[in-house]
C-alpha positions in Angstrom: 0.0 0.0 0.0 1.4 3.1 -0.9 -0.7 5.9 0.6 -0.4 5.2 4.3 -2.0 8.5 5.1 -6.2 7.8 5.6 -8.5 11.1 5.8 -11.4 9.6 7.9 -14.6 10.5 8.2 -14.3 13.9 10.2 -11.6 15.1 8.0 -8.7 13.9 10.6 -5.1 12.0 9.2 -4.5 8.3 10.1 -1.2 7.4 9.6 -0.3 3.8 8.9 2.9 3.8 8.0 4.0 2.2 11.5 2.1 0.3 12.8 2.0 -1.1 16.3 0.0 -4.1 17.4 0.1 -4.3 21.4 -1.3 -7.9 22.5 -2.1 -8.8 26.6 -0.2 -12.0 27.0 -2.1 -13.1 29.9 -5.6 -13.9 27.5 -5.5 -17.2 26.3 -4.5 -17.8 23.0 -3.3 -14.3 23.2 -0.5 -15.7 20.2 -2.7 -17.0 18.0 -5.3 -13.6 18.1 -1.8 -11.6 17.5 -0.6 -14.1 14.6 -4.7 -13.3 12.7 -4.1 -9.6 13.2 -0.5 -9.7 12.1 -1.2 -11.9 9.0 -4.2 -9.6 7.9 -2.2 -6.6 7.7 0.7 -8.5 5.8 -2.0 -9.5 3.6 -2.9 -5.9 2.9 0.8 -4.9 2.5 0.9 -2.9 5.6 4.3 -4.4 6.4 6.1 -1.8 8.8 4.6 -3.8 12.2 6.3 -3.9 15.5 4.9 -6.5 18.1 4.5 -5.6 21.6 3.1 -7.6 24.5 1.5 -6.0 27.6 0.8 -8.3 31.5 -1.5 -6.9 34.3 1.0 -8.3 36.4 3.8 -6.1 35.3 3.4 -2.1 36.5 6.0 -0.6 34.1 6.1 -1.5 30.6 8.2 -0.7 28.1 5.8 0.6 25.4 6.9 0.7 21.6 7.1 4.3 20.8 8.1 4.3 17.1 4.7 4.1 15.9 1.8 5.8 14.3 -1.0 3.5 15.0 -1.6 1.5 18.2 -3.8 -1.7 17.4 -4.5 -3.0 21.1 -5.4 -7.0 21.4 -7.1 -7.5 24.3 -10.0 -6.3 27.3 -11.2 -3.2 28.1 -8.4 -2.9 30.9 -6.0 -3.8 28.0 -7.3 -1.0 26.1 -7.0 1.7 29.3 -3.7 0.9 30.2 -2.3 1.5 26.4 -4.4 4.3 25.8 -3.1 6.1 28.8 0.7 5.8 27.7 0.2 6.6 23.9 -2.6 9.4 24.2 0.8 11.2 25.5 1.9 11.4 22.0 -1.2 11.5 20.1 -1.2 8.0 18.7 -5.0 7.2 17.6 -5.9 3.7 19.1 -8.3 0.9 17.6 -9.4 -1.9 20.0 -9.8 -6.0 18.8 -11.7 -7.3 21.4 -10.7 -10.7 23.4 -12.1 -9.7 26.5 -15.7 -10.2 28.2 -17.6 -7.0 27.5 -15.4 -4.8 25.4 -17.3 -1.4 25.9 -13.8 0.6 24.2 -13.0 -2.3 21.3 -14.8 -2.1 18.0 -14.0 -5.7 16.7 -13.4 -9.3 17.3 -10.6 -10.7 15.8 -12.3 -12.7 13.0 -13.3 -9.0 11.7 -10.3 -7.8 11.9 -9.9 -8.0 7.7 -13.4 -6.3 7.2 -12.1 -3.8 9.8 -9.1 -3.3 7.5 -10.9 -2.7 4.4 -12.5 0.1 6.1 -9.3 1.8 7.3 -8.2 1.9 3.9 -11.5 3.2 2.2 -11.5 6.1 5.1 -14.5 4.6 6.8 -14.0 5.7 10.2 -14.1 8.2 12.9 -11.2 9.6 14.5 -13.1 10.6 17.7 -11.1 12.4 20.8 -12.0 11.4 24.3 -11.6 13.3 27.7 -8.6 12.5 29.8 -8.7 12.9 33.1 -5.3 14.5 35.5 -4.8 13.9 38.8 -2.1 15.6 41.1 -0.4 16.8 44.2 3.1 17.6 44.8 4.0 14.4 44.9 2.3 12.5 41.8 0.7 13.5 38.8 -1.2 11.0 36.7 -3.8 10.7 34.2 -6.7 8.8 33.7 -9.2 7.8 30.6 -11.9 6.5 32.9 -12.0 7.2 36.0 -10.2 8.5 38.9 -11.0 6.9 42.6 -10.2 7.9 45.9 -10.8 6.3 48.8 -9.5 6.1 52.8 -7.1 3.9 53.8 -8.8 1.8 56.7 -11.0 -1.0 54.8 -14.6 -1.0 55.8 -14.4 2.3 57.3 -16.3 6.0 56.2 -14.1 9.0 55.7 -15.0 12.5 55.8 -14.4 13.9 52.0 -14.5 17.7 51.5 -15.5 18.4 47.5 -14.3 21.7 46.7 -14.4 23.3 42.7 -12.6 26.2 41.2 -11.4 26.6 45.1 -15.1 27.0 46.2 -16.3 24.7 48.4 -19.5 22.9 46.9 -20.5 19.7 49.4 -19.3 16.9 51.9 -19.5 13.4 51.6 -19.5 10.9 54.5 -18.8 7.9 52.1 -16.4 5.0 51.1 -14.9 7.3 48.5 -15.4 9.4 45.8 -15.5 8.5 42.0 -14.7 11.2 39.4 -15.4 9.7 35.8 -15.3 11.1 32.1 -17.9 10.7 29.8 -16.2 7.4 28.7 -15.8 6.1 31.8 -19.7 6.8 33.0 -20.6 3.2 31.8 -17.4 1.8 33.9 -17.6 1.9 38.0 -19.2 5.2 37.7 -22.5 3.1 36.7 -21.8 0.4 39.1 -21.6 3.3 42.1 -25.0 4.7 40.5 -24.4 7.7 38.4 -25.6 8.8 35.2 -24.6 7.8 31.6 -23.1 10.3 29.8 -22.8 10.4 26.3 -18.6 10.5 25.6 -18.3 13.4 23.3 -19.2 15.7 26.0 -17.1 17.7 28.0 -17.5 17.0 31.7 -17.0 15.4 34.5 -19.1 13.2 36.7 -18.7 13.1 40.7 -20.2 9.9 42.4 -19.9 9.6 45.8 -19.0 5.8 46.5 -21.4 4.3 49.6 -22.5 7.5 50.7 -24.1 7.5 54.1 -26.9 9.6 53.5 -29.8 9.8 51.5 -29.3 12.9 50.2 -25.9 12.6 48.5 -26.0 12.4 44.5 -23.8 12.6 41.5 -23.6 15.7 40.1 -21.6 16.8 36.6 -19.7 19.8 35.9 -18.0 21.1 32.9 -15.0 19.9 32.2 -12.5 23.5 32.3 -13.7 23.0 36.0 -11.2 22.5 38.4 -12.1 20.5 41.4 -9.7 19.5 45.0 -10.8 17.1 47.0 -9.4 16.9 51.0 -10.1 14.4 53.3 -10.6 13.9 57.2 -10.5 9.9 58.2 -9.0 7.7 60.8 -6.6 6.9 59.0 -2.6 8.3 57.9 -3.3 7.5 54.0 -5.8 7.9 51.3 -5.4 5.4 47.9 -5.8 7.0 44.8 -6.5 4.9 41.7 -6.3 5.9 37.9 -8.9 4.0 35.5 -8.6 0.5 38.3 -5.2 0.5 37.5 -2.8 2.6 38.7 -3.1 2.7 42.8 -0.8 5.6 44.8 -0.7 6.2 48.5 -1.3 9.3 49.4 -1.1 11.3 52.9 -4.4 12.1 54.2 -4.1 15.2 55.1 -2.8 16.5 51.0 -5.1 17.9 48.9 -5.9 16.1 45.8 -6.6 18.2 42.7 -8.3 17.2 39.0 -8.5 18.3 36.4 -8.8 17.9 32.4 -5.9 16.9 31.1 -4.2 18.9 28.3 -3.9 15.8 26.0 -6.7 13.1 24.6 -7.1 9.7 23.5 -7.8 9.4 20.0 -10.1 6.1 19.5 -10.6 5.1 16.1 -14.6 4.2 15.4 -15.6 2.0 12.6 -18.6 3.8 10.6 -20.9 0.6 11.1 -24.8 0.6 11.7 -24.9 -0.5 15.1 -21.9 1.0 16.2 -23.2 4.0 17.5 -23.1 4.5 21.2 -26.8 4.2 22.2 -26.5 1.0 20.2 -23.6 -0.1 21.8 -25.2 0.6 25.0 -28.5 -1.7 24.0 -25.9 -4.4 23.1 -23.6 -4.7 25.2 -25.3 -3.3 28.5 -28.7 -4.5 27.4 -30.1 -0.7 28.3 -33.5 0.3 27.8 -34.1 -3.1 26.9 -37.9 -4.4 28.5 -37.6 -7.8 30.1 -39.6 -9.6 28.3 -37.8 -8.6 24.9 
């Protein structure tokens, strides 16, 4: 293929002159799913591949960074973990699905050569996702899903002050507190009982996590918003956790600040008919669906 630059369908540049396929060793038959992949791009003379694999039990990889395009093998966790390191450098992202649900992927491997064919006709969205930061003085982290605080003492309240753009807006007496993008509203953000937000918008949802009251809620603000979050607890450290990932202790008494972060992932979308999210939501979620359907 000669033309490895692809206008998609909102007019961005996909670049598939290096191409990197990242595979999660730990799925079984993880090496036969990578050898389909690899073999269908061959086949379409996209030759320029480097192979990298990825392990939940390893906390530092050593990411391929030579590369234009990041095709991920593997779960949604698969998916968050790669997307946070390469969103850094603006590297668009497509998802093959060998997971369970697969919210973030947009194919099984045995579509992986129609998936192809409709990279190279341009029939695709380029579509840029809300990132999350998260930082003190002494870490600094980002997030595509979701960022979750919590105390340190298992089975034990804490006392969480919520404050944004330095005003103070509520207190929680809860587990923790959940702040989720738009992506990551059908994640734990769901599971803790707050909204579904459609991901192109630019917000942020708060959940408290096992509030004790009844009158505690979600609520979403705009995403240029910047919100600090303090504790009080019985307790010397607070955990904070990027996308159910990336866990850091924290001192208890430390503010916690979030905020957007300056970069984005860049997820590539298939133009399909029931790829849209509301369909991916019936689908996959089974939402809005009646029980007797």
């Amino acid at each position: 293929m000669k033309n490895f630059q692809i206008n998609s369908l909102n007019n961005k540049i996909l670049d598939l002159s290096k191409i990197g396929i990242i595979y999660n060793k730990d799925i079984k038959n993880a090496l036969i799913e990578l050898e389909k992949v690899q073999k269908c791009f061959a086949n379409n003379n996209f030759n320029n591949i480097k192979i990298q694999e990825v392990s939940f039990k390893s906390s530092n990889e050593n990411f391929i960074s030579d590369i234009t395009f990041a095709v991920i093998i593997g779960g949604d966790g698969t998916i968050l973990k790669t997307t946070r390191y390469y969103s850094k450098f603006k590297i668009p992202v497509f998802g093959i699905n060998t997971g369970r649900l697969g919210f973030l992927a947009q194919v099984r491997p045995d579509d992986i050569e129609h998936a192809i064919i409709k990279l190279k006709k341009g029939e695709f969205f380029i579509e840029e996702r809300l990132m999350l930061k998260a930082y003190n003085s002494k870490i600094n982290n980002n997030a595509l899903n979701d960022i979750t605080i919590k105390g340190g003492t298992l089975s034990r309240t804490a006392k969480i002050y919520l404050y944004v753009n330095d005003k103070h807006v509520c207190d929680y007496v809860a587990d923790g507190l959940l702040i989720s993008t738009p992506t990551g509203s059908t994640a734990y953000n769901l599971s803790a009982g707050g909204p579904v937000v459609v991901p192109g918008m630019e917000a942020f949802i708060l959940t408290p996590i096992c509030p004790h009251s009844l009158t505690s809620r979600p609520i979403i603000v705009p995403s240029d918003e910047k919100l600090s979050v303090k504790f009080d607890c019985d307790c010397d450290e607070v955990y904070l956790t990027a996308d159910g990932q990336e866990s850091y202790k924290i001192n208890s008494d430390e503010t916690i600040h979030i905020e957007k972060n300056s970069f984005s992932a860049k997820l590539i979308l298939l133009k399909e008919e029931n790829n849209g999210f509301y369909s991916i939501l019936r689908n996959k979620l089974h939402w809005g669906i009646s029980p007797t359907d």
